[in-house]
VOLUM-587401 format. One record per residue: residue in three letters; x, y, z of N, C-alpha, C in turn. Coordinates in steps of 0.02 Angstrom, whole numbers, plus 50000, padded with zeros to 5 digits. Example, Ala and Ser with C-alpha at 12.3 -4.5 7.8 and 13.67 -1.06 7.14 Angstrom:
<pts>
PT   type    n_px    n_py    n_pz   ca_px   ca_py   ca_pz    c_px    c_py    c_pz
PT    ALA   50660   49716   50390   50615   49775   50390   50660   49835   50390
PT    SER   50642   49888   50354   50684   49947   50357   50645   50002   50394
</pts>
This chain:
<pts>
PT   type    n_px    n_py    n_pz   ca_px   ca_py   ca_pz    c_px    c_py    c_pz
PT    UNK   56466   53266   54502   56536   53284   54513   56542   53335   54569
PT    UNK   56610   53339   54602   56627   53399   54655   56662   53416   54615
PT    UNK   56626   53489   54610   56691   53542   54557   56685   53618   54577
PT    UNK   56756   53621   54577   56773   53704   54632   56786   53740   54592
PT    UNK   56769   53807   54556   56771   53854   54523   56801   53913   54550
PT    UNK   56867   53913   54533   56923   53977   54557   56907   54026   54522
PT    UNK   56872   54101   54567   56847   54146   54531   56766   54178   54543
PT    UNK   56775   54222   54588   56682   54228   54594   56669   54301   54561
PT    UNK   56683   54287   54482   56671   54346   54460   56608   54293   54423
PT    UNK   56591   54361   54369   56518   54332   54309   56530   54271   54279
PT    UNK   56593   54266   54281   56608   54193   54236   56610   54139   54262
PT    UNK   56644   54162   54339   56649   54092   54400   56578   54071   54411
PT    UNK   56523   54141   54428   56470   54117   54454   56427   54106   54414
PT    UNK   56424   54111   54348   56397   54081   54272   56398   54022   54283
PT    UNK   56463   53998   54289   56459   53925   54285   56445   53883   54331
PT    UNK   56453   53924   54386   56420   53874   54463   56377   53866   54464
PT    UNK   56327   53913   54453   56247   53909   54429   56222   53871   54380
PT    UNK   56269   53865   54329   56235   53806   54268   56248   53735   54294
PT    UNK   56303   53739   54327   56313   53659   54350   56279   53648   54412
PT    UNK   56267   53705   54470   56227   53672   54503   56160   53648   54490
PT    UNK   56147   53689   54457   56057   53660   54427   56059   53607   54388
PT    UNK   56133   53589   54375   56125   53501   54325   56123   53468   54380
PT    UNK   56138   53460   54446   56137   53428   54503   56211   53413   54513
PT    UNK   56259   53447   54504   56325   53429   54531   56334   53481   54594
PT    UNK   56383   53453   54653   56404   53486   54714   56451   53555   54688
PT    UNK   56452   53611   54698   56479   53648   54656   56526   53694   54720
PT    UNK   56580   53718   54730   56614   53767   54781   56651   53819   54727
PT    UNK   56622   53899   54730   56680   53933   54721   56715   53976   54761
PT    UNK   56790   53983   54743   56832   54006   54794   56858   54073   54762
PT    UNK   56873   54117   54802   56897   54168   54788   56929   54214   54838
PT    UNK   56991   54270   54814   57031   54293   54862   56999   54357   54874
PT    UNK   56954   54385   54851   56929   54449   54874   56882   54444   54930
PT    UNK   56879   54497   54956   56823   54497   55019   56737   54491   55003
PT    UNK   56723   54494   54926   56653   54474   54923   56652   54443   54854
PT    UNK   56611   54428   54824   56595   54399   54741   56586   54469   54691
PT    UNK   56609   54443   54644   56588   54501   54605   56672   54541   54559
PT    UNK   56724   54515   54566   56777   54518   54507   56772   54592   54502
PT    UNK   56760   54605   54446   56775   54678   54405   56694   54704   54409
PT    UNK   56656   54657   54420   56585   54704   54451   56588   54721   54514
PT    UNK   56608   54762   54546   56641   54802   54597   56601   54889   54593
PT    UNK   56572   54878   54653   56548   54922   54687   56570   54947   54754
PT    UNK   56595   55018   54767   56596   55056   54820   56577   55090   54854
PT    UNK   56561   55093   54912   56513   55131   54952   56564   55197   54999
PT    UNK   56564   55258   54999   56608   55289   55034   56542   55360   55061
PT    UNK   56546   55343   55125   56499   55389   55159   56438   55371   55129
PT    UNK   56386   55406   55095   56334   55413   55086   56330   55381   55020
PT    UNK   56374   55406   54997   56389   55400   54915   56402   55318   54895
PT    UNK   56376   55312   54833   56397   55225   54806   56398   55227   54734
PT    UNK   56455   55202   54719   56520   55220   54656   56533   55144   54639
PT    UNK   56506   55149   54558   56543   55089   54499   56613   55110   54508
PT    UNK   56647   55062   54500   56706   55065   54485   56756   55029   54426
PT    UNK   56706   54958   54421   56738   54907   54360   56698   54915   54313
PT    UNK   56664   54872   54291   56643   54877   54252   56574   54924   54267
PT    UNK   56544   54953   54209   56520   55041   54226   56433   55013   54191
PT    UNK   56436   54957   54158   56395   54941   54118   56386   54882   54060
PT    UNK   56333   54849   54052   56320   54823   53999   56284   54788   53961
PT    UNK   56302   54748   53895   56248   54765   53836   56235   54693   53819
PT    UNK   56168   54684   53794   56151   54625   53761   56154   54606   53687
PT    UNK   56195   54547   53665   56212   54540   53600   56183   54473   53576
PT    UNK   56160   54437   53603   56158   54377   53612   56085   54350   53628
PT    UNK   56047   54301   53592   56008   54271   53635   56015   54239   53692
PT    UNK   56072   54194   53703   56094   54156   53752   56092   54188   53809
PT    UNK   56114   54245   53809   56142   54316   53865   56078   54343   53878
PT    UNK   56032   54353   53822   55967   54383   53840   55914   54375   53874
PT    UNK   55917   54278   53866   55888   54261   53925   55884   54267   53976
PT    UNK   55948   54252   54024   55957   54287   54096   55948   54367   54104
PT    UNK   55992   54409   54062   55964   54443   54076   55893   54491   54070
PT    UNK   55847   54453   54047   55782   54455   54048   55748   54425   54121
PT    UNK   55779   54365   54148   55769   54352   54209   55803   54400   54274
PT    UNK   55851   54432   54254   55870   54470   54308   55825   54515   54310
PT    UNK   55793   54557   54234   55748   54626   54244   55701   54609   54271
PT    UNK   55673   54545   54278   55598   54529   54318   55617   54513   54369
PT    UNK   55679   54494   54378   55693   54479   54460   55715   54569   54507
PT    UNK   55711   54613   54471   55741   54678   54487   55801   54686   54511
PT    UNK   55849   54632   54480   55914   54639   54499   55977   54672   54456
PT    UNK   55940   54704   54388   55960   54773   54336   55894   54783   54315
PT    UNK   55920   54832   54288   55900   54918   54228   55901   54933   54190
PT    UNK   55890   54973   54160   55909   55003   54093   55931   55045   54110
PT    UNK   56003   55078   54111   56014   55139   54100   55990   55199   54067
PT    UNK   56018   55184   53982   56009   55224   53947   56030   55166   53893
PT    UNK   56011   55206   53806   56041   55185   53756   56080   55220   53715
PT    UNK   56145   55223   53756   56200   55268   53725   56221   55304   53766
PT    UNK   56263   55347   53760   56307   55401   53790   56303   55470   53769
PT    UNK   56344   55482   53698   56348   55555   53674   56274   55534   53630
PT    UNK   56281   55493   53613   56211   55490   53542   56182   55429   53562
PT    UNK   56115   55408   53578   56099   55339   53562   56083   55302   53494
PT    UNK   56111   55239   53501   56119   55190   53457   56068   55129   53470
PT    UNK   56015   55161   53511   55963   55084   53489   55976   55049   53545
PT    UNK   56046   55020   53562   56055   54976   53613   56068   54978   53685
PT    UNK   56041   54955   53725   56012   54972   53803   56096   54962   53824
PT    UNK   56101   55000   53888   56147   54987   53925   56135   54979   53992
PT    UNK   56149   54922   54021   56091   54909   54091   56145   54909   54134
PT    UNK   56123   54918   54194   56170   54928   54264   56143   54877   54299
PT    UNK   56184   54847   54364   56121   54831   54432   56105   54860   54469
PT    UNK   56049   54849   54479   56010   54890   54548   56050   54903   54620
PT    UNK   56073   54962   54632   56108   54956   54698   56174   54942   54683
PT    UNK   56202   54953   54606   56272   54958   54586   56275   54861   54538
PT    UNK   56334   54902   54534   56349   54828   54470   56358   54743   54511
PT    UNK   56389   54766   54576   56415   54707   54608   56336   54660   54648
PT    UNK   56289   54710   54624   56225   54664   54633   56207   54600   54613
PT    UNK   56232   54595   54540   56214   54564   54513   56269   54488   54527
PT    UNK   56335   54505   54547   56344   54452   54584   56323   54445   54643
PT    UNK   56312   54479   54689   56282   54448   54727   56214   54404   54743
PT    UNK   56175   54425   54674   56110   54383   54659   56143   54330   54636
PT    UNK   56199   54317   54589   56200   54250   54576   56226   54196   54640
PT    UNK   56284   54252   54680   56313   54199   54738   56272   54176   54776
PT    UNK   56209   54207   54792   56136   54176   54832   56123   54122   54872
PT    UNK   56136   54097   54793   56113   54008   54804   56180   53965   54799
PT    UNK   56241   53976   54782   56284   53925   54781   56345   53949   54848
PT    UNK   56392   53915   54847   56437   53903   54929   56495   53931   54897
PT    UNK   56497   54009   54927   56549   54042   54871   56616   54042   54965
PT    UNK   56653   54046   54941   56722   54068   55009   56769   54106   54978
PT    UNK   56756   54169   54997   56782   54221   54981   56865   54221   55052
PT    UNK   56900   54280   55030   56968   54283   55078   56993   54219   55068
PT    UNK   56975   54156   54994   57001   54112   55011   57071   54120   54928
PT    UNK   57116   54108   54940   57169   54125   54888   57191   54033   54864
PT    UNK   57193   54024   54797   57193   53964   54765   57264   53971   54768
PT    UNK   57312   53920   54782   57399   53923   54769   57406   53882   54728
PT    UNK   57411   53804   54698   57427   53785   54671   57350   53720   54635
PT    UNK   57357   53702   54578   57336   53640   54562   57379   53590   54556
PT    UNK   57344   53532   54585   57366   53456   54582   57343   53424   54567
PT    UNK   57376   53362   54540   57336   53297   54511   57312   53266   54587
PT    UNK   57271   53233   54593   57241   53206   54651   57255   53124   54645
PT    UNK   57240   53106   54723   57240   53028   54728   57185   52997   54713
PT    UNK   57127   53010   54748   57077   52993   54753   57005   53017   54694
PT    UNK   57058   53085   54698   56993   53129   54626   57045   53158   54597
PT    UNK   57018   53166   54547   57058   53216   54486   57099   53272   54494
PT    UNK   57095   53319   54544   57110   53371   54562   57112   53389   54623
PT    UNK   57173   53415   54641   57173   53435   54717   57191   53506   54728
PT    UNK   57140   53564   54743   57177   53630   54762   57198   53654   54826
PT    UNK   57273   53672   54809   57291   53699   54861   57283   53772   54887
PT    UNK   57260   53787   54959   57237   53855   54983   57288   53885   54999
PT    UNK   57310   53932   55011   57374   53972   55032   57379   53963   55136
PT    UNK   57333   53929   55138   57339   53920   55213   57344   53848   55227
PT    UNK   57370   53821   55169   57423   53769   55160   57353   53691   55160
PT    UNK   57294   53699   55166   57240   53654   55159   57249   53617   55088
PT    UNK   57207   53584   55053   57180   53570   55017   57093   53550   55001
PT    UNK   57060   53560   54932   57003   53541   54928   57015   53492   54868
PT    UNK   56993   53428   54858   56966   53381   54813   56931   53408   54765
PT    UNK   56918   53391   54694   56881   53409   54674   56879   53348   54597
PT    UNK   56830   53319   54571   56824   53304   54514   56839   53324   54442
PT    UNK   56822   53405   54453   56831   53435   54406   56840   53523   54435
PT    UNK   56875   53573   54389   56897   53626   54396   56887   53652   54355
PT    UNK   56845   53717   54359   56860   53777   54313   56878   53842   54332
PT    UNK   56915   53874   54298   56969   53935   54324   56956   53987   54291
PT    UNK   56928   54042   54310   56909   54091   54282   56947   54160   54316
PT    UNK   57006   54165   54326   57049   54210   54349   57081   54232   54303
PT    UNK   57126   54275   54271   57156   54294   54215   57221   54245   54204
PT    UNK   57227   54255   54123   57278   54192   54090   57328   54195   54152
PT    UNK   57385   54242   54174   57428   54251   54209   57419   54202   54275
PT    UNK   57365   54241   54321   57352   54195   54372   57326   54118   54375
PT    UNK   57303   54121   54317   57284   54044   54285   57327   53997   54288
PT    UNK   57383   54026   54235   57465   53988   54211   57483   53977   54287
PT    UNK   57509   54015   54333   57542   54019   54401   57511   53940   54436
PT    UNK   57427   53956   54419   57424   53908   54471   57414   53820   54442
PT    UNK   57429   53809   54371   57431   53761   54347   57504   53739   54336
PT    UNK   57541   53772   54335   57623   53743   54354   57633   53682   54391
PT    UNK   57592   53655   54440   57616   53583   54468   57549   53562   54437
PT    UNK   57538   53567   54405   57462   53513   54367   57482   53483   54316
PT    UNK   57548   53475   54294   57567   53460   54216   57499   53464   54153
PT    UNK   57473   53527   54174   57442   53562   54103   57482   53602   54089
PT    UNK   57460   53596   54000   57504   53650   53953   57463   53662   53928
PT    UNK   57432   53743   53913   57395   53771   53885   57444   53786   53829
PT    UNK   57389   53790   53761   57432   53846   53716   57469   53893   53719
PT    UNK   57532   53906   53703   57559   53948   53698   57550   54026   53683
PT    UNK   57514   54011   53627   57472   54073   53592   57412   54101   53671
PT    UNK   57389   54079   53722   57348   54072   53767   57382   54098   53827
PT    UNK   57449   54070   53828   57490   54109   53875   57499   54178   53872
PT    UNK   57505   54187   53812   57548   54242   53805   57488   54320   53783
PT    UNK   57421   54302   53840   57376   54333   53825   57404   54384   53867
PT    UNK   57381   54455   53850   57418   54520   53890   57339   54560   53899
PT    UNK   57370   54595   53952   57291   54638   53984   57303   54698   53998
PT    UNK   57262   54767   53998   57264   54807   53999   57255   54840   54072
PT    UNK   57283   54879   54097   57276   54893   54159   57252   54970   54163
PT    UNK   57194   54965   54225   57146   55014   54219   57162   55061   54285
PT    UNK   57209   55143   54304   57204   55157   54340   57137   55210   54352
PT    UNK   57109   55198   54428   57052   55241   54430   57017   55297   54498
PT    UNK   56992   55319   54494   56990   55395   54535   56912   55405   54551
PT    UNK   56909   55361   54610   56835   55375   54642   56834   55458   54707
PT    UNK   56774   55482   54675   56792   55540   54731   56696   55563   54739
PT    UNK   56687   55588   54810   56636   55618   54812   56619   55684   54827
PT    UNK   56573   55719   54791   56586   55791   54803   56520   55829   54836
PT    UNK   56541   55897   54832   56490   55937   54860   56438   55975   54830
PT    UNK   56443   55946   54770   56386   55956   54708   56377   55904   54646
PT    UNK   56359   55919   54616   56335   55892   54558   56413   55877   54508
PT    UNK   56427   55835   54459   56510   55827   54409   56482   55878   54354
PT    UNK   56505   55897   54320   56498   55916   54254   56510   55867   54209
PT    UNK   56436   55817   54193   56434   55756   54174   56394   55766   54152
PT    UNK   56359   55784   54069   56296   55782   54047   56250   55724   54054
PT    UNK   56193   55734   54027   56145   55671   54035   56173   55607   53986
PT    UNK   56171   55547   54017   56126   55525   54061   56185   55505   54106
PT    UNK   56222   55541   54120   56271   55533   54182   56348   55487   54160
PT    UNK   56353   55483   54080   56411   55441   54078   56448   55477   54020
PT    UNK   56509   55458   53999   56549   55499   53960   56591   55450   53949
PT    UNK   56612   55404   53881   56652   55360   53877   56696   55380   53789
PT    UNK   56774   55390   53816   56832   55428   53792   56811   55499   53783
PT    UNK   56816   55544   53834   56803   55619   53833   56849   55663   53830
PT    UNK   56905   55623   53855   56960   55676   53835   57035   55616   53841
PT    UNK   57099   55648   53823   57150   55606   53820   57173   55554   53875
PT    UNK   57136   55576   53922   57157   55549   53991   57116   55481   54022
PT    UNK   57044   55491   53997   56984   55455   54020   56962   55414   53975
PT    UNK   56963   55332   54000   56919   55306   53941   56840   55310   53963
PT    UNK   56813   55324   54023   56733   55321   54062   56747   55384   54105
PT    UNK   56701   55417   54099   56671   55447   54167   56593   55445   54185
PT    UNK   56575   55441   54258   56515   55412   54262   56482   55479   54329
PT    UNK   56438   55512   54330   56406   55534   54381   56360   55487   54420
PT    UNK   56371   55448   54455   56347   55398   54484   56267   55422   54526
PT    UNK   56278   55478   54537   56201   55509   54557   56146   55495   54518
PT    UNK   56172   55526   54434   56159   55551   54374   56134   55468   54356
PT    UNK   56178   55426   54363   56146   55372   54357   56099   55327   54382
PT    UNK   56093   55354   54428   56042   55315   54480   56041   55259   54525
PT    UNK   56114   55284   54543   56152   55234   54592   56167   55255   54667
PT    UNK   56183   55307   54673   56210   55364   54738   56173   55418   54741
PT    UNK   56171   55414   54825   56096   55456   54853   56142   55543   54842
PT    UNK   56203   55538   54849   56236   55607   54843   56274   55598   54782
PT    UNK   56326   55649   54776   56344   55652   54703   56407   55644   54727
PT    UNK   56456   55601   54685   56490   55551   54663   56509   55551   54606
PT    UNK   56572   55534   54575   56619   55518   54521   56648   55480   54509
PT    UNK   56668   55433   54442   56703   55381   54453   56741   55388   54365
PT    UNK   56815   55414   54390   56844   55426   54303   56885   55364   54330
PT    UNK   56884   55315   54265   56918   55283   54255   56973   55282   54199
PT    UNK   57044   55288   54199   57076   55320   54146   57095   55259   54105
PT    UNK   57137   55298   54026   57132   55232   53982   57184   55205   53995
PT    UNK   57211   55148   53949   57260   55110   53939   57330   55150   53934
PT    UNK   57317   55188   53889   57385   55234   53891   57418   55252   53923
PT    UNK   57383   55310   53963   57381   55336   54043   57399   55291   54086
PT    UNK   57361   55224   54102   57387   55189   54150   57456   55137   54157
PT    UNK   57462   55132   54080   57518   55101   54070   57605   55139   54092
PT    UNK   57563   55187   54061   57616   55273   54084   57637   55284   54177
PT    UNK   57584   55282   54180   57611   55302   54243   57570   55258   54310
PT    UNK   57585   55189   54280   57562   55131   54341   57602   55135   54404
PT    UNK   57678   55146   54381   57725   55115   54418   57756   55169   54478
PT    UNK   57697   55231   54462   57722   55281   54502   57711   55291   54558
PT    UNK   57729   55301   54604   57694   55335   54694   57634   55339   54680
PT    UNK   57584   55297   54712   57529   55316   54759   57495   55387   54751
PT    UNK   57527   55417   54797   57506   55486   54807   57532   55548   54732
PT    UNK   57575   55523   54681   57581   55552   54626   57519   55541   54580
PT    UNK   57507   55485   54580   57457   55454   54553   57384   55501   54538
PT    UNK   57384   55480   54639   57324   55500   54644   57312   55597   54630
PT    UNK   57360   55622   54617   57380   55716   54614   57372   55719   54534
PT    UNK   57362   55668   54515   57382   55687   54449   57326   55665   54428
PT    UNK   57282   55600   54450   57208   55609   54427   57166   55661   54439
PT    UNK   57185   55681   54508   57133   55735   54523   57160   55792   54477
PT    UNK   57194   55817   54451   57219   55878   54400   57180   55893   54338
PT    UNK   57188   55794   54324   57154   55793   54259   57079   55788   54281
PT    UNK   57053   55770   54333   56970   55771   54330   56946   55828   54313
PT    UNK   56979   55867   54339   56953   55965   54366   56884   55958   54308
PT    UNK   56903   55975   54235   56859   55992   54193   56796   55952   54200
PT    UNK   56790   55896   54234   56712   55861   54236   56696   55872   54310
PT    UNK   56738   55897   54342   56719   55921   54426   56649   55972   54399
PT    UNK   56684   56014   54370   56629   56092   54358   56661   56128   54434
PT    UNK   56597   56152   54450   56605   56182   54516   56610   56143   54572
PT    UNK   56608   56083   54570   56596   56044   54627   56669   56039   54667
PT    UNK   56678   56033   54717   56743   55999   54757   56740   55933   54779
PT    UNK   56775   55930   54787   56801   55847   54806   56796   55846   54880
PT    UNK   56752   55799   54910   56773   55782   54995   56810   55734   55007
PT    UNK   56798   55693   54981   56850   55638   54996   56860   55576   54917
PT    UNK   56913   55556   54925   56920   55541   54851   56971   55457   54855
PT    UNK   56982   55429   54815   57031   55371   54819   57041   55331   54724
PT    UNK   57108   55316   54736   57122   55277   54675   57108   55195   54696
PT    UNK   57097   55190   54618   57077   55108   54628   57120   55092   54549
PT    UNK   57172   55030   54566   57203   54996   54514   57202   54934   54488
PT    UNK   57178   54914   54436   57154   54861   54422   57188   54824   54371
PT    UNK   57237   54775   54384   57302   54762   54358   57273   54737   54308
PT    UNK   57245   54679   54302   57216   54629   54211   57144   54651   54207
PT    UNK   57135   54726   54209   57045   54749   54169   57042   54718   54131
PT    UNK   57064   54741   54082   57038   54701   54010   57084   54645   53959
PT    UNK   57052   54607   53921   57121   54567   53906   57124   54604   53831
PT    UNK   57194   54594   53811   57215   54652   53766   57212   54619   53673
PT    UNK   57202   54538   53695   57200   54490   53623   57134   54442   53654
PT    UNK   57085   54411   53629   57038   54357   53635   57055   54312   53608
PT    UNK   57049   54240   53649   57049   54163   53633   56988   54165   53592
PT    UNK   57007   54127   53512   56941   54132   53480   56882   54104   53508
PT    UNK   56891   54042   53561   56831   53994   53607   56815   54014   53643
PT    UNK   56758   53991   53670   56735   54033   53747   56758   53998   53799
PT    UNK   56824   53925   53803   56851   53910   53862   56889   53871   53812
PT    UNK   56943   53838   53875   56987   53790   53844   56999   53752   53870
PT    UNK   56977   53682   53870   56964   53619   53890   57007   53556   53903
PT    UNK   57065   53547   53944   57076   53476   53950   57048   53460   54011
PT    UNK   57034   53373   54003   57021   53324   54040   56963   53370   54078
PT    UNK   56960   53366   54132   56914   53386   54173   56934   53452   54196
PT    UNK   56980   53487   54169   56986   53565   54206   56974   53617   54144
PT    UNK   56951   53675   54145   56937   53737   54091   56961   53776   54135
PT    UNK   56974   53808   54083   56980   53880   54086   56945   53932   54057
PT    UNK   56922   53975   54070   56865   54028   54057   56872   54096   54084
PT    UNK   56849   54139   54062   56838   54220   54071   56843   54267   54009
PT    UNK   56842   54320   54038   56817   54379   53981   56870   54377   53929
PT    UNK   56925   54319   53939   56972   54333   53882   56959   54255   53843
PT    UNK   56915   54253   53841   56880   54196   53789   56802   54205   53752
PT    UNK   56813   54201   53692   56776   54214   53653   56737   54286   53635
PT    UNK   56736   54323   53673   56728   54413   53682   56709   54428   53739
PT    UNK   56752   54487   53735   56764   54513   53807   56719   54555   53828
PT    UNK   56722   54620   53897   56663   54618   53941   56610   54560   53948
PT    UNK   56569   54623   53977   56525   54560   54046   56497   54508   54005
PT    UNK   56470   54546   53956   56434   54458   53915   56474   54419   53888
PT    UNK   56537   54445   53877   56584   54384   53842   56609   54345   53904
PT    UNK   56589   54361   53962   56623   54332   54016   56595   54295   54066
PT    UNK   56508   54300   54050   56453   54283   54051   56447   54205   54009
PT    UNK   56452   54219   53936   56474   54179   53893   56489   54124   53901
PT    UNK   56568   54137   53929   56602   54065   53915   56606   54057   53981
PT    UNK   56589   54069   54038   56552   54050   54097   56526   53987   54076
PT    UNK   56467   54001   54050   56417   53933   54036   56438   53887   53981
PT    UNK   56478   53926   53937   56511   53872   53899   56550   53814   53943
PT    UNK   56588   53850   53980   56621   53815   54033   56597   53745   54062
PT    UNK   56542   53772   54080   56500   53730   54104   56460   53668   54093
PT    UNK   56463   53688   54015   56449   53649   53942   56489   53605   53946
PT    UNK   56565   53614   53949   56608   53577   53941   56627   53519   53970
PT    UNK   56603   53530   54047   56628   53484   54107   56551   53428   54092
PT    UNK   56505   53459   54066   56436   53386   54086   56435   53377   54006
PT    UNK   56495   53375   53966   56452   53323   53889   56505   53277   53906
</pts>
């Protein structure tokens, strides 16, 4: 089959990888400037800052496998096991930041990034026809969509699919966040992470501390509450009002240069009990199927994938 996978996050490139190794032609497309979704890494001066997702954990045999192949491929780590207390269970990063690890998977398959999906169509010739926002189209046999329910729904409107209702009406949490680099060390105990430390923060990460950034670096990402509160505000309020609340994990350090990052559907706020949802030849998939973060999104990636070759 030719099948184009909208989405070059863990879940898009989960599944490009399982189907290309069944021997199908595989393209994924995506509107950001590199692969990698919510595994997003920043580089500012010297310094290099997580920003999405900060970390994560193995629950799963299925999941354990690869990532057992990534640790021999040295493309993650182990962090640590735990935060304030460890609990036994590893929390692994990638090497050279989180967005490594997509980029090890985009490697081998034909990812086109800056490319924005506008609509799905029924096709003449094949099953599916996507339209690019620069008014093209690509063919495709089969489709899987791993963008959030919202952008999902949008672009299946001329496809006469109807997803569940209950599926629509999935809601996501939005993550505002406050990368900054300083002139010392955060007031970030060992092993460099802090997750819900105070009313404001659901993560804070010393990215030095972690073993990511050659200088020292911060990355508070605030919670749901907070961001829901005050999404809709100025820019520059925003950003005055994170830095207020960082102070106490600054310590002594100052800030040289600093920036917000907003991340409209972080997390999804209800889970599809499946790890995708299947008509005819198109799915749908991502972290809001079957459990969420990276391994739930990981997950139904390959479930995905499952779906299109039985």
């Amino acid at each position: 089959m030719n099948v184009v996978v909208i989405g070059a996050g863990l879940s898009g490139l989960m599944a490009a990888q399982s189907l290309q190794a069944q021997g199908h032609n595989v393209l994924v497309v995506d509107k950001g400037r590199s692969p990698g979704g919510r595994l997003a890494t920043r580089r500012i001066g010297t310094a290099t800052l997580d920003h999405g997702a900060q970390f994560f954990t193995v629950r799963s045999e299925e999941f354990a496998k690869h990532v057992d192949a990534w640790l021999q491929q040295g493309v993650v780590r182990e962090w640590c096991k735990g935060f304030a207390t460890a609990d036994g269970h590893s929390r692994f990063v990638g090497v050279g930041g989180m967005n490594a690890i997509a980029k090890h998977l985009a490697t081998s398959l034909e990812v086109r990034c800056n490319t924005l999906a506008f609509a799905i169509e029924r096709g003449a010739t094949t099953a599916w026809r996507l339209k690019i926002d620069d008014g093209s189209f690509i063919d495709a046999d089969a489709l899987i969509v791993t963008c959030p329910i919202p952008q999902a729904y949008a672009l299946l409107v001329t496809a006469n699919v109807q997803p569940p209702d209950e599926l629509l009406a999935t809601e996501y949490h939005r993550t505002l966040g406050l990368l900054a680099t300083l002139d010392a060390p955060p007031n970030v105990g060992s092993p460099g992470g802090m997750q819900d430390p105070d009313d404001t923060f659901s993560f804070v990460a010393d990215n030095q501390a972690k073993g990511l950034s050659i200088s020292p670096a911060i990355t508070l990402n605030a919670n749901n509450a907070f961001s829901l509160q005050y999404w809709d505000y100025p820019p520059d309020e925003i950003h005055a009002m994170l830095i207020e609340r960082a102070k106490p994990w600054l310590g002594t350090a100052n800030i040289v240069e600093s920036q917000v990052k907003r991340w409209r559907f972080a997390t999804p706020a209800t889970i599809w009990p499946d790890r995708c949802w299947h008509n005819e030849q198109l799915v749908l998939a991502g972290d809001a199927f079957g459990g969420p973060k990276v391994e739930g999104a990981a997950l139904s990636g390959l479930t995905a994938a499952k779906a299109l070759s039985e």
